[in-house]
PDB file with SEQRES, HELIX, SHEET and CRYST1 records, atoms N, CA, C and O in Angstrom:
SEQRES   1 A   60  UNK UNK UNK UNK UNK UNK UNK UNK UNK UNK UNK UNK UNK          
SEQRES   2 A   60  UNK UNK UNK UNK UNK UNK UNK UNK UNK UNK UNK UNK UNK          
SEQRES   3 A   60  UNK UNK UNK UNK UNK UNK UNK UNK UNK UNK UNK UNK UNK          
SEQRES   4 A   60  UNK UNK UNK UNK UNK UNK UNK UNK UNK UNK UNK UNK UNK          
SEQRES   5 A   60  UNK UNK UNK UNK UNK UNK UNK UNK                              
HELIX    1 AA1 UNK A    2  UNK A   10  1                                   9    
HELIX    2 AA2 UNK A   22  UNK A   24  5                                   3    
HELIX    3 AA3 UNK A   27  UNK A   36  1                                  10    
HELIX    4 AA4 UNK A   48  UNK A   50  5                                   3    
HELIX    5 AA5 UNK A   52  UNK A   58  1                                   7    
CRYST1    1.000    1.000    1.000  90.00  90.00  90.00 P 1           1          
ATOM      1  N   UNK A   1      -5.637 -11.918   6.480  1.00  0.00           N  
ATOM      2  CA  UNK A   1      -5.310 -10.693   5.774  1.00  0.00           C  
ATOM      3  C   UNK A   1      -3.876 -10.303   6.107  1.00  0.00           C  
ATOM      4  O   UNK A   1      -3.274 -10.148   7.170  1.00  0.00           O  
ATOM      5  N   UNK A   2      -3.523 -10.195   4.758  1.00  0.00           N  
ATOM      6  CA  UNK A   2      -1.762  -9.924   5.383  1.00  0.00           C  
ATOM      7  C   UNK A   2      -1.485  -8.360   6.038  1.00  0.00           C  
ATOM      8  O   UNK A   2      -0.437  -8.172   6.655  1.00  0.00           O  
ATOM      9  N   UNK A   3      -2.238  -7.518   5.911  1.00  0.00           N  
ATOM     10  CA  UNK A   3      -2.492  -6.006   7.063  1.00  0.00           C  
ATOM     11  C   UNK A   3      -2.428  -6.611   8.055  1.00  0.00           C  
ATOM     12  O   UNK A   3      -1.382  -6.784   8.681  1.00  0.00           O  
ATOM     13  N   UNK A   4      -3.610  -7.070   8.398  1.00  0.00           N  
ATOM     14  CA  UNK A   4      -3.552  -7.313   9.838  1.00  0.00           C  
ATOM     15  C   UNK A   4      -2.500  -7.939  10.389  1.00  0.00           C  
ATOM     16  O   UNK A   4      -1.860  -7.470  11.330  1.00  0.00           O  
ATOM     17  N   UNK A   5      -2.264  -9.031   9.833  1.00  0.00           N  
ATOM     18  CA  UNK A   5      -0.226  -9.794  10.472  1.00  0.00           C  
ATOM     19  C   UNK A   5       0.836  -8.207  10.195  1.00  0.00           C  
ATOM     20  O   UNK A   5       1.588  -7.825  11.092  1.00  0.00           O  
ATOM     21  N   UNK A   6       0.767  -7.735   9.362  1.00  0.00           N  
ATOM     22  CA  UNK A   6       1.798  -6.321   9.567  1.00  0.00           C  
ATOM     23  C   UNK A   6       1.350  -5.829  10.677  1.00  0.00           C  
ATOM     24  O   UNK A   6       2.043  -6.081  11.663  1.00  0.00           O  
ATOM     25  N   UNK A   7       0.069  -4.980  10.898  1.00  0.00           N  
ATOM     26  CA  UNK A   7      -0.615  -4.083  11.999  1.00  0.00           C  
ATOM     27  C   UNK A   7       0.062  -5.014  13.257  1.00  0.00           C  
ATOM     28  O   UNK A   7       0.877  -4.426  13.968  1.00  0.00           O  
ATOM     29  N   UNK A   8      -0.207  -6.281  13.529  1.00  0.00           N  
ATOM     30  CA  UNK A   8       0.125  -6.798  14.594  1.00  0.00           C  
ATOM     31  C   UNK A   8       1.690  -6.804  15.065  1.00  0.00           C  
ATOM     32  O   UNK A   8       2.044  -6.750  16.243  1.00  0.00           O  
ATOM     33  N   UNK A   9       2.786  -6.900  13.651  1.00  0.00           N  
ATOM     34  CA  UNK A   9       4.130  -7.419  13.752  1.00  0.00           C  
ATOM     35  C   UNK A   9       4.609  -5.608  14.144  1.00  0.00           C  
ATOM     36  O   UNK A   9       5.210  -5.330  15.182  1.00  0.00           O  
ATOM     37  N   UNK A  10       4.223  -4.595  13.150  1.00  0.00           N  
ATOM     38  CA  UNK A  10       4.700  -3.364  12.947  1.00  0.00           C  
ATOM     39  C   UNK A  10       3.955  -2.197  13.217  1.00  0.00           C  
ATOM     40  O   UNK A  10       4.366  -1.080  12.901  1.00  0.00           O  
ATOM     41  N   UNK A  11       2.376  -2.492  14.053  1.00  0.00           N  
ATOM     42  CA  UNK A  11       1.633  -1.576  14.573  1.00  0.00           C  
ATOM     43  C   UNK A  11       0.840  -0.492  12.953  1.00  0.00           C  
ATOM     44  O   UNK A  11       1.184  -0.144  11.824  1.00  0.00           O  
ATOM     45  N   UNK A  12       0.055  -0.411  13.570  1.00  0.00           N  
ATOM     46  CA  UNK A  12      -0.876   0.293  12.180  1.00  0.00           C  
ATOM     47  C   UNK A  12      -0.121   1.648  11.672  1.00  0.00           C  
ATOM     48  O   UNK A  12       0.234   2.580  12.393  1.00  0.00           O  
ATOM     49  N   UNK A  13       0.042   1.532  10.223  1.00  0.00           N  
ATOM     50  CA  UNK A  13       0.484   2.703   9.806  1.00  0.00           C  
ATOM     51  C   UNK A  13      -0.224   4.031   9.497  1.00  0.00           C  
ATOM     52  O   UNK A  13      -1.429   3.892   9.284  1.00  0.00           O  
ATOM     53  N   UNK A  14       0.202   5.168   9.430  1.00  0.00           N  
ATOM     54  CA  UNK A  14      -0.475   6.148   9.018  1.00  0.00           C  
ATOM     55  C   UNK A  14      -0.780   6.382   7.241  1.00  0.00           C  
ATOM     56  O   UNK A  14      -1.810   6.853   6.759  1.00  0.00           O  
ATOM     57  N   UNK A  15      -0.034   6.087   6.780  1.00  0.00           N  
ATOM     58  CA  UNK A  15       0.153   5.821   5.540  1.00  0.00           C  
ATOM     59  C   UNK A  15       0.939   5.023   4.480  1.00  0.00           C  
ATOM     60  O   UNK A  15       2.156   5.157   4.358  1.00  0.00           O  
ATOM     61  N   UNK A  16       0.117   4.091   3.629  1.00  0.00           N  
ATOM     62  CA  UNK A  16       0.321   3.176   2.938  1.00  0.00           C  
ATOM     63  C   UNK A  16       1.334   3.841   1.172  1.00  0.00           C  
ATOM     64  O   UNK A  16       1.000   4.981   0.849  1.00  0.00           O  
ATOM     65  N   UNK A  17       1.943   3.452   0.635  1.00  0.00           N  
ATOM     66  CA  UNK A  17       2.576   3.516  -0.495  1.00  0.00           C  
ATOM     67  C   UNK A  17       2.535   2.532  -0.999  1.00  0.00           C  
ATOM     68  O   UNK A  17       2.879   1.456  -0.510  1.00  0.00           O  
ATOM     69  N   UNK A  18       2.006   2.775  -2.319  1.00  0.00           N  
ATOM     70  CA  UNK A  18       1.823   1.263  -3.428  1.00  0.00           C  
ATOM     71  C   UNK A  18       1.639   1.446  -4.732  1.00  0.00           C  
ATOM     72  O   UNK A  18       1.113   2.477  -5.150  1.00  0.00           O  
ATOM     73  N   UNK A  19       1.908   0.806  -5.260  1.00  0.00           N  
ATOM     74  CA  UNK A  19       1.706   0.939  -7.092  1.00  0.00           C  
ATOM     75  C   UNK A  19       0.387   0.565  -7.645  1.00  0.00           C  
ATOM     76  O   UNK A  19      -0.562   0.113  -7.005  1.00  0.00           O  
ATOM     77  N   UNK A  20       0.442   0.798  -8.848  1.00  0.00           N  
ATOM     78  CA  UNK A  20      -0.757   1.033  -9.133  1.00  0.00           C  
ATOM     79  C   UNK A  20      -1.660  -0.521  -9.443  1.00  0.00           C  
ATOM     80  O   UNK A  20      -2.758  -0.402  -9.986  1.00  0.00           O  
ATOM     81  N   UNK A  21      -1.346  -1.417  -9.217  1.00  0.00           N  
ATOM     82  CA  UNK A  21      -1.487  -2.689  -9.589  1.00  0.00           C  
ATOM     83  C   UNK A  21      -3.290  -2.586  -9.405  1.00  0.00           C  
ATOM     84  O   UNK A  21      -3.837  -1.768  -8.665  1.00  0.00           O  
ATOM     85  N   UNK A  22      -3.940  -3.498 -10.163  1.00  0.00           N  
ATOM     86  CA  UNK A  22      -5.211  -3.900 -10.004  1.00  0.00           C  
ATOM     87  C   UNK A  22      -5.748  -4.214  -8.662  1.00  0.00           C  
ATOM     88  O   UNK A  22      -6.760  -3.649  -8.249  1.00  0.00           O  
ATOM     89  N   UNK A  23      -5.136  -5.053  -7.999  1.00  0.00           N  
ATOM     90  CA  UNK A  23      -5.419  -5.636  -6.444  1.00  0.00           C  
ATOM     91  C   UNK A  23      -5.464  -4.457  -5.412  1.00  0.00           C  
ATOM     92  O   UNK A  23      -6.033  -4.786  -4.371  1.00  0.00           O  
ATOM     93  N   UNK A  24      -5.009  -3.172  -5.440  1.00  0.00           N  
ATOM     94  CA  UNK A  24      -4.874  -2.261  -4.802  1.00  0.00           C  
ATOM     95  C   UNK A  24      -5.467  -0.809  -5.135  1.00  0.00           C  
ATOM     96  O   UNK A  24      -5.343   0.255  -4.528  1.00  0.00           O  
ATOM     97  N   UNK A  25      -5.994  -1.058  -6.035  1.00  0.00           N  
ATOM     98  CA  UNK A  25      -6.845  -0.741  -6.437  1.00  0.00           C  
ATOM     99  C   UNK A  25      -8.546  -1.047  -5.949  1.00  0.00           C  
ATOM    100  O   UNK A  25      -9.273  -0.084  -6.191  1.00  0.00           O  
ATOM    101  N   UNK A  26      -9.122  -2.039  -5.418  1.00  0.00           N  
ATOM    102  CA  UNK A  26      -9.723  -2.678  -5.402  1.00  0.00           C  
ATOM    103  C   UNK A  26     -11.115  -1.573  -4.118  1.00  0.00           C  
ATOM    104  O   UNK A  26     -10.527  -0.694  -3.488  1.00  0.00           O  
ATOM    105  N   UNK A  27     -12.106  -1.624  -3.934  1.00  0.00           N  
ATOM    106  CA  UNK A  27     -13.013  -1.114  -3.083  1.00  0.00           C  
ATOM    107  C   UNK A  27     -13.040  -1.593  -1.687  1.00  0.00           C  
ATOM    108  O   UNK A  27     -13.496  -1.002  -0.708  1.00  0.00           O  
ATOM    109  N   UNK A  28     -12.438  -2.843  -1.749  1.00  0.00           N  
ATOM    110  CA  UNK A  28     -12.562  -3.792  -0.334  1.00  0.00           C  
ATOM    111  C   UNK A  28     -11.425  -3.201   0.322  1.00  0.00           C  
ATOM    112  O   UNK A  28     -11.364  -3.076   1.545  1.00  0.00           O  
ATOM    113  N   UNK A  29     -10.277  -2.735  -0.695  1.00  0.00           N  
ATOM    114  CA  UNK A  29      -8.932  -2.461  -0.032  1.00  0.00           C  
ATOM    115  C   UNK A  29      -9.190  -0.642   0.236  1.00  0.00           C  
ATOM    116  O   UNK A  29      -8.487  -0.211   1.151  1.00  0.00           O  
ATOM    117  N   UNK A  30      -9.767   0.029  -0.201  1.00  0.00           N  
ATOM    118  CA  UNK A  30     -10.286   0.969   0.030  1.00  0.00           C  
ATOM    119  C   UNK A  30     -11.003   1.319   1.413  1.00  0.00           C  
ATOM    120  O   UNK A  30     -10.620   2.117   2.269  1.00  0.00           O  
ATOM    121  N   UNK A  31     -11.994   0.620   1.409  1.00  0.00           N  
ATOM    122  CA  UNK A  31     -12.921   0.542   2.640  1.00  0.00           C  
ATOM    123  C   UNK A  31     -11.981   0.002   3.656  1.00  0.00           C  
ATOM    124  O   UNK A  31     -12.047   0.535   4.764  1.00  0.00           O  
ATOM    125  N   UNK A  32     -11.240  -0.823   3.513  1.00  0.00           N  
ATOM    126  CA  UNK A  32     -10.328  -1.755   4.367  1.00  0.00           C  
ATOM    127  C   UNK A  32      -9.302  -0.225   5.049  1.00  0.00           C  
ATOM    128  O   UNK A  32      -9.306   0.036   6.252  1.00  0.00           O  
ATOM    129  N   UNK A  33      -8.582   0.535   4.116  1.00  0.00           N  
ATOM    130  CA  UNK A  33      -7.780   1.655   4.820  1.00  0.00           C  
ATOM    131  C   UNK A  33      -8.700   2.569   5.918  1.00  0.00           C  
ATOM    132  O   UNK A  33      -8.458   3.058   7.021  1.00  0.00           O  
ATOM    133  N   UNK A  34      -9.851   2.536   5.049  1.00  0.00           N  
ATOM    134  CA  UNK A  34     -10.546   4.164   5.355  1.00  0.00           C  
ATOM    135  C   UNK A  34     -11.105   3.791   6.928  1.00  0.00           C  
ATOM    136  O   UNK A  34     -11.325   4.568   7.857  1.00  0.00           O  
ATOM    137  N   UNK A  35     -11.301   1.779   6.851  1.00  0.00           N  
ATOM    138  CA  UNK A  35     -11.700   1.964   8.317  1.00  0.00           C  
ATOM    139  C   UNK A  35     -10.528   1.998   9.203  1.00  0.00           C  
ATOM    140  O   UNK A  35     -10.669   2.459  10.335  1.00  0.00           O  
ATOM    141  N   UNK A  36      -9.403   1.565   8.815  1.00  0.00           N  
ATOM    142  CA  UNK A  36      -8.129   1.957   9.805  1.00  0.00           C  
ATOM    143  C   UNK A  36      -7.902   3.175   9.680  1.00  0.00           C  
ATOM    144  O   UNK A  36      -7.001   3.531  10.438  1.00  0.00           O  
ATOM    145  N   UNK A  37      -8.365   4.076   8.986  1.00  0.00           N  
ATOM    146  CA  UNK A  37      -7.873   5.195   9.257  1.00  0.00           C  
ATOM    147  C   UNK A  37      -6.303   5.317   8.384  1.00  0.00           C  
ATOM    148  O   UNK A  37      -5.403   5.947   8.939  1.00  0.00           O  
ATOM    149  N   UNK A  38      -6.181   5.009   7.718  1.00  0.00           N  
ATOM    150  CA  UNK A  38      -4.896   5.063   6.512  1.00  0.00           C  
ATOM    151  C   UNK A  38      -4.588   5.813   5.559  1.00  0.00           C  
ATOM    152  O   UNK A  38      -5.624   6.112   4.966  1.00  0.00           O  
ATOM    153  N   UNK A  39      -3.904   6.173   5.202  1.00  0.00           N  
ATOM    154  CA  UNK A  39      -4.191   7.359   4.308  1.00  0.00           C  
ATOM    155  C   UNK A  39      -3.373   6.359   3.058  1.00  0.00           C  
ATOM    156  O   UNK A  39      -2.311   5.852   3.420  1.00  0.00           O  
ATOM    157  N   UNK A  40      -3.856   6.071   1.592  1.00  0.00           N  
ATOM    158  CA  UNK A  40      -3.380   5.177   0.655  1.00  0.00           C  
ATOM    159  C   UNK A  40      -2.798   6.247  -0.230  1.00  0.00           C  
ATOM    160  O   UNK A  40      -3.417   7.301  -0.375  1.00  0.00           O  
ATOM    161  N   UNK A  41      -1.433   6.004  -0.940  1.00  0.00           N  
ATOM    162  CA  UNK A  41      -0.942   6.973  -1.340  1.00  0.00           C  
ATOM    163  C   UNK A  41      -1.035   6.006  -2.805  1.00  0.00           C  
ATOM    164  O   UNK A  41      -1.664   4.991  -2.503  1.00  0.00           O  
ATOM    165  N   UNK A  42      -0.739   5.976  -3.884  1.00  0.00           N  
ATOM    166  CA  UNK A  42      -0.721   5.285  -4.750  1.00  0.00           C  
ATOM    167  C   UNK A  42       0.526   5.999  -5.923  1.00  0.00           C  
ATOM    168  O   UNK A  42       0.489   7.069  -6.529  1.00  0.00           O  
ATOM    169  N   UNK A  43       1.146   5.356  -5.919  1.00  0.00           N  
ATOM    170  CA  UNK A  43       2.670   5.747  -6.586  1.00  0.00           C  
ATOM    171  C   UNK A  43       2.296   6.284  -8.522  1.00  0.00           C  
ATOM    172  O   UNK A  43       1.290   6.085  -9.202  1.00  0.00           O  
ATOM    173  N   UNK A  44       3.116   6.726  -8.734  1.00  0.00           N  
ATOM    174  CA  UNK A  44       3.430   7.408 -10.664  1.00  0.00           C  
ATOM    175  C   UNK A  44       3.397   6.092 -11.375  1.00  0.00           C  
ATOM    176  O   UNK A  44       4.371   5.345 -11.279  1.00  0.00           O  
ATOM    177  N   UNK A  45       2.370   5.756 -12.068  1.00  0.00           N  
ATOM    178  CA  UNK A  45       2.274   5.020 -13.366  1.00  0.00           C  
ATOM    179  C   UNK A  45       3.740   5.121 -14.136  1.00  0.00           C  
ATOM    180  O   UNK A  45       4.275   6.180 -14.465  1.00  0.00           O  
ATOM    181  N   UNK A  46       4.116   4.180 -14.289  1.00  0.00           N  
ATOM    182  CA  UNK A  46       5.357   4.002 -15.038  1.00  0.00           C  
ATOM    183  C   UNK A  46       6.478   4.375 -15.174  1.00  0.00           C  
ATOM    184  O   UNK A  46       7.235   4.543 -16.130  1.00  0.00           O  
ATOM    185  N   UNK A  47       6.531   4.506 -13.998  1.00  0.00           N  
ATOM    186  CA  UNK A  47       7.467   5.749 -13.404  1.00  0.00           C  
ATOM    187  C   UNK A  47       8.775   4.848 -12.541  1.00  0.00           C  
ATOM    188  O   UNK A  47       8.703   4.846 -11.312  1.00  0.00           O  
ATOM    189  N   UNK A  48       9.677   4.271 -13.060  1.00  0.00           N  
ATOM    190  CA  UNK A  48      11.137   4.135 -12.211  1.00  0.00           C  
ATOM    191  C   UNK A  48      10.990   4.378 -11.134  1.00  0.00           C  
ATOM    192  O   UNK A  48      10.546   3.672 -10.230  1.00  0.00           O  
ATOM    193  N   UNK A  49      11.550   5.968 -11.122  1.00  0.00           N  
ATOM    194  CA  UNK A  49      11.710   6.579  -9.978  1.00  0.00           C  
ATOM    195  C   UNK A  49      10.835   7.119  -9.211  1.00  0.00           C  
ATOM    196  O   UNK A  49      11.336   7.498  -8.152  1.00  0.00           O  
ATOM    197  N   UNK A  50       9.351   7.376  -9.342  1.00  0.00           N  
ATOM    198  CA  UNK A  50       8.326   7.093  -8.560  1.00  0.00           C  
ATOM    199  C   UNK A  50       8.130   6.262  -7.792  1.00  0.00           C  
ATOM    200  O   UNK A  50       7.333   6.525  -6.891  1.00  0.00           O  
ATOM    201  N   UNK A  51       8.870   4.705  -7.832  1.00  0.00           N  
ATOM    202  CA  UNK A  51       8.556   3.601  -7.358  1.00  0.00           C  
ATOM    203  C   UNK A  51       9.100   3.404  -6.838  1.00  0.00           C  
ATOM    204  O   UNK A  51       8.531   2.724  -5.983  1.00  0.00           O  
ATOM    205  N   UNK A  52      10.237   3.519  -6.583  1.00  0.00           N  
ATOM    206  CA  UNK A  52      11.714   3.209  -6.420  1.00  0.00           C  
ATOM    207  C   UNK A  52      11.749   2.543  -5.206  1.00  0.00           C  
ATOM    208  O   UNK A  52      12.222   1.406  -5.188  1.00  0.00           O  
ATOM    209  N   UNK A  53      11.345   3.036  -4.218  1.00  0.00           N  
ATOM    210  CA  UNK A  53      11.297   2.538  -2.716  1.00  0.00           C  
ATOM    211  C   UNK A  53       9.919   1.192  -2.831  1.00  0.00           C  
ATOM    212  O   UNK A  53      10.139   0.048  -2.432  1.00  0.00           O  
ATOM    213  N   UNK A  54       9.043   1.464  -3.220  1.00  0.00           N  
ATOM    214  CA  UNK A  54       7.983   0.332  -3.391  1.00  0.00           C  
ATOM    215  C   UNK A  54       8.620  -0.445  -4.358  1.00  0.00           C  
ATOM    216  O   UNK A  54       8.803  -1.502  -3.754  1.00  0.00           O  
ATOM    217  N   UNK A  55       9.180  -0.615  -5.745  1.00  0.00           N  
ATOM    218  CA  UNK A  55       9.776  -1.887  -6.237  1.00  0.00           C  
ATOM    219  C   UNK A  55      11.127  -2.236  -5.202  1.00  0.00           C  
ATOM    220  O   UNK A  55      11.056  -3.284  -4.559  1.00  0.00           O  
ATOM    221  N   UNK A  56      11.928  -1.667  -5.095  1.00  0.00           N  
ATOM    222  CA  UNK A  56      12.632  -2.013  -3.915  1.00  0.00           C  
ATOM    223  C   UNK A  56      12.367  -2.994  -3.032  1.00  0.00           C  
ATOM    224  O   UNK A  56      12.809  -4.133  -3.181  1.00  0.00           O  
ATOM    225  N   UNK A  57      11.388  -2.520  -1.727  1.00  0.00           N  
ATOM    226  CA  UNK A  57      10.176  -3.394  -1.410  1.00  0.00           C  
ATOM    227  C   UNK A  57      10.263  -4.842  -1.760  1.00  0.00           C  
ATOM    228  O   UNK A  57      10.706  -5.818  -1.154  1.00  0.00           O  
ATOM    229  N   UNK A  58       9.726  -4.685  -2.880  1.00  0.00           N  
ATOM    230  CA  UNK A  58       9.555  -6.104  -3.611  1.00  0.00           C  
ATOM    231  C   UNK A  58      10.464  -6.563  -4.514  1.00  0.00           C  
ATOM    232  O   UNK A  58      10.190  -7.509  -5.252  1.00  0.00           O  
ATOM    233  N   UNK A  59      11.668  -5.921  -4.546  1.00  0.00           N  
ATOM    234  CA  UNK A  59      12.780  -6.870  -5.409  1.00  0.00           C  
ATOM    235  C   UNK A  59      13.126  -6.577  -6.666  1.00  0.00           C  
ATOM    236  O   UNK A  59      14.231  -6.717  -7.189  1.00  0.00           O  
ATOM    237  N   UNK A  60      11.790  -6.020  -7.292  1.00  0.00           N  
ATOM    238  CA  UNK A  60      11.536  -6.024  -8.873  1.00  0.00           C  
ATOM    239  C   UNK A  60      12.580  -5.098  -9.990  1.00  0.00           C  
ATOM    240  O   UNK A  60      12.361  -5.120 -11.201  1.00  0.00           O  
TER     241      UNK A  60                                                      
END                                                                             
């Protein structure tokens, strides 16, 4: 699970930021925060500048 290699490299976060993509979305990834204790923030649908720091992130 690529969390857990972060949690290990960068220590568990308090809160996650992410777009709205299908995969993150998901119940496993849900249950997966709620048992770390995470708080999942989920970024503005179609939104540029909502994203800005999460496409950043990733390049896009």
């Amino acid at each position: 699970n690529i969390f857990l290699q972060a949690f290990a490299f960068l220590g568990v976060s308090q809160e996650i930021k992410m777009d709205n993509g299908r995969a993150y979305l998901s119940q496993k990834i849900q249950e997966f925060f709620h048992l770390w204790g995470i708080k999942h923030i989920m970024g503005i649908p179609y939104s540029s500048t909502g994203q800005s720091i999460t496409e950043r992130a990733y390049r896009t």
